[in-house]
C-alpha positions in Angstrom: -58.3 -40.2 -101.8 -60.7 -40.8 -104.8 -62.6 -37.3 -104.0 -65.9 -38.9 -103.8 -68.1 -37.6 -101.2 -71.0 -38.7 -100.0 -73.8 -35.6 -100.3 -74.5 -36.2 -96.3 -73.5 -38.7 -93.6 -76.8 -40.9 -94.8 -75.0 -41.7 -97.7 -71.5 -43.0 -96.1 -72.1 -46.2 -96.9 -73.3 -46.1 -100.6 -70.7 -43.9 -101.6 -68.3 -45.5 -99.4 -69.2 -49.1 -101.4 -68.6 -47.9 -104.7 -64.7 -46.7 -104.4 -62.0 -48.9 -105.5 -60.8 -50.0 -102.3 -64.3 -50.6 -101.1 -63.7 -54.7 -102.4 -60.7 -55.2 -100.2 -61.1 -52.6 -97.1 -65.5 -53.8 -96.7 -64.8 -57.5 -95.4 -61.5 -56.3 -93.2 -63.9 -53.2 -91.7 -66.5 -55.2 -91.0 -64.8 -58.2 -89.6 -63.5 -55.8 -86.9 -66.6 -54.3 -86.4 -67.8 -58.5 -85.7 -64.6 -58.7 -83.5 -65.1 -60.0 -80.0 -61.5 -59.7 -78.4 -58.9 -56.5 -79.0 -56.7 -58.6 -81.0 -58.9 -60.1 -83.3 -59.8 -56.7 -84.3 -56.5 -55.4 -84.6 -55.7 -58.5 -86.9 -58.5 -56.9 -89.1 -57.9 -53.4 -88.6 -53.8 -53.7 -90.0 -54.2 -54.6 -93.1 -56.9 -51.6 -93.3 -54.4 -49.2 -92.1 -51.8 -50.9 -94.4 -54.1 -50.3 -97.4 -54.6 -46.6 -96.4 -51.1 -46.3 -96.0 -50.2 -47.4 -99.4 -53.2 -45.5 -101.1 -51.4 -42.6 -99.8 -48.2 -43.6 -101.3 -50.0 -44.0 -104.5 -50.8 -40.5 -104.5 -47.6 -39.3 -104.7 -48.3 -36.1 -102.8 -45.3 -36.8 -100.4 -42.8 -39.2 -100.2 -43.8 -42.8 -99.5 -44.0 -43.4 -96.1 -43.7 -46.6 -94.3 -47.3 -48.6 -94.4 -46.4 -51.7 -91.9 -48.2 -51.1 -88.7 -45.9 -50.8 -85.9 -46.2 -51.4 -82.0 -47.5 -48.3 -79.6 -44.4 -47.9 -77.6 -44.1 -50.4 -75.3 -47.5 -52.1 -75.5 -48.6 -55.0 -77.4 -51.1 -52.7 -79.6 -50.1 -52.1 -83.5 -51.0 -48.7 -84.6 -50.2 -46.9 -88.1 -48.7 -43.4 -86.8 -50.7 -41.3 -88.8 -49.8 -38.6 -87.6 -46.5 -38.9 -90.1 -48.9 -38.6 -92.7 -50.7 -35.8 -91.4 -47.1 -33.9 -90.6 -45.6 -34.6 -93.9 -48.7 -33.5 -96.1 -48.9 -30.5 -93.9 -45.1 -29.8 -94.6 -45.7 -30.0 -98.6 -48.2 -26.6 -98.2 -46.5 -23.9 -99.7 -49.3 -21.1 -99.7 -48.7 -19.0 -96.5 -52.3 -18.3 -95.7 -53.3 -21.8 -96.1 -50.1 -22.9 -93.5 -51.5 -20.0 -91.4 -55.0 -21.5 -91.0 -55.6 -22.8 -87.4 -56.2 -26.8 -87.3 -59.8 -28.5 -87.9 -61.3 -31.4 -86.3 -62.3 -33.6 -83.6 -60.8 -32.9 -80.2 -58.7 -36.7 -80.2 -56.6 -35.5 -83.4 -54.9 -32.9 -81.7 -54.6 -34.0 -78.2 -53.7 -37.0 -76.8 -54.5 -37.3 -73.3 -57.1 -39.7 -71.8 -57.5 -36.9 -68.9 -58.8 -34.2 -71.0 -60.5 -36.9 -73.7 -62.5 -39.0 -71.1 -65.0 -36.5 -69.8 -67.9 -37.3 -71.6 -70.2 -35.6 -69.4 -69.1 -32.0 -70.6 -71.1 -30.6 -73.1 -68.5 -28.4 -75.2 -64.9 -30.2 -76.4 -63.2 -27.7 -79.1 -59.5 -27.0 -79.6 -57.6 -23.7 -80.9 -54.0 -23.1 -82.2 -52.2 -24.3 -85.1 -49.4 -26.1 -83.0 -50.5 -26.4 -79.0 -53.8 -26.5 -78.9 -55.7 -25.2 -76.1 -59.1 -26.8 -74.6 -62.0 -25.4 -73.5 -64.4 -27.6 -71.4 -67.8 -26.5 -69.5 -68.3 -27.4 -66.6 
């Protein structure tokens, strides 16, 4: 959001430390990292998401979407929905061979099923498609 990038994954943490929202999102990150109990680090993890939430707002590369973190159906977990913001920043690219490029990224953004995610014994997770995606796995 403030297009700084770290030169590699050594250097997360430095450059994380020196962004605007490093102040306010450091002591609510790591107080969930120190959690003991579920709750406790959902009570840290919130406001995070809430933060996110309205730094995306602030960009005004969509239209502001709700930043309150909401229940997960039925269950007692609070959860941000990103994939609103993921679906409404994809729906603001114009450029048809940018909209025609197949999704990037780790296996648990495009599916969500703990019966293909929890084999962590196979050695290849990757995903294809731009809607559906399709999952390979070695046996």
């Amino acid at each position: 959001m403030n297009r700084v990038y770290p030169p590699y994954s050594k250097w997360l943490g430095t450059a994380f430390a020196e962004l605007p929202c490093a102040e306010t999102l450091t002591p609510l990150l790591s107080a969930a990292l120190a959690a003991r109990t579920w709750q406790e680090r959902e009570r840290h993890l919130s406001p995070a998401y809430e933060l996110a939430a309205g730094m995306h707002n602030d960009l005004g590369l969509t239209e502001p979407l709700e930043t309150k973190a909401r229940y997960f159906h039925t269950r007692p977990f609070l959860v941000m929905d990103g994939y609103r913001f993921t679906d409404t920043l994809m729906a603001t690219i114009n450029d048809p061979q940018v909209r025609s490029l197949p999704p990037v990224g780790a296996i648990d953004q495009f599916v969500d099923s703990t019966d293909v995610t929890q084999f962590a014994n196979r050695r290849k997770r990757y995903i294809t498609g731009p809607v559906l995606a399709t999952l390979h796995l070695d046996k």
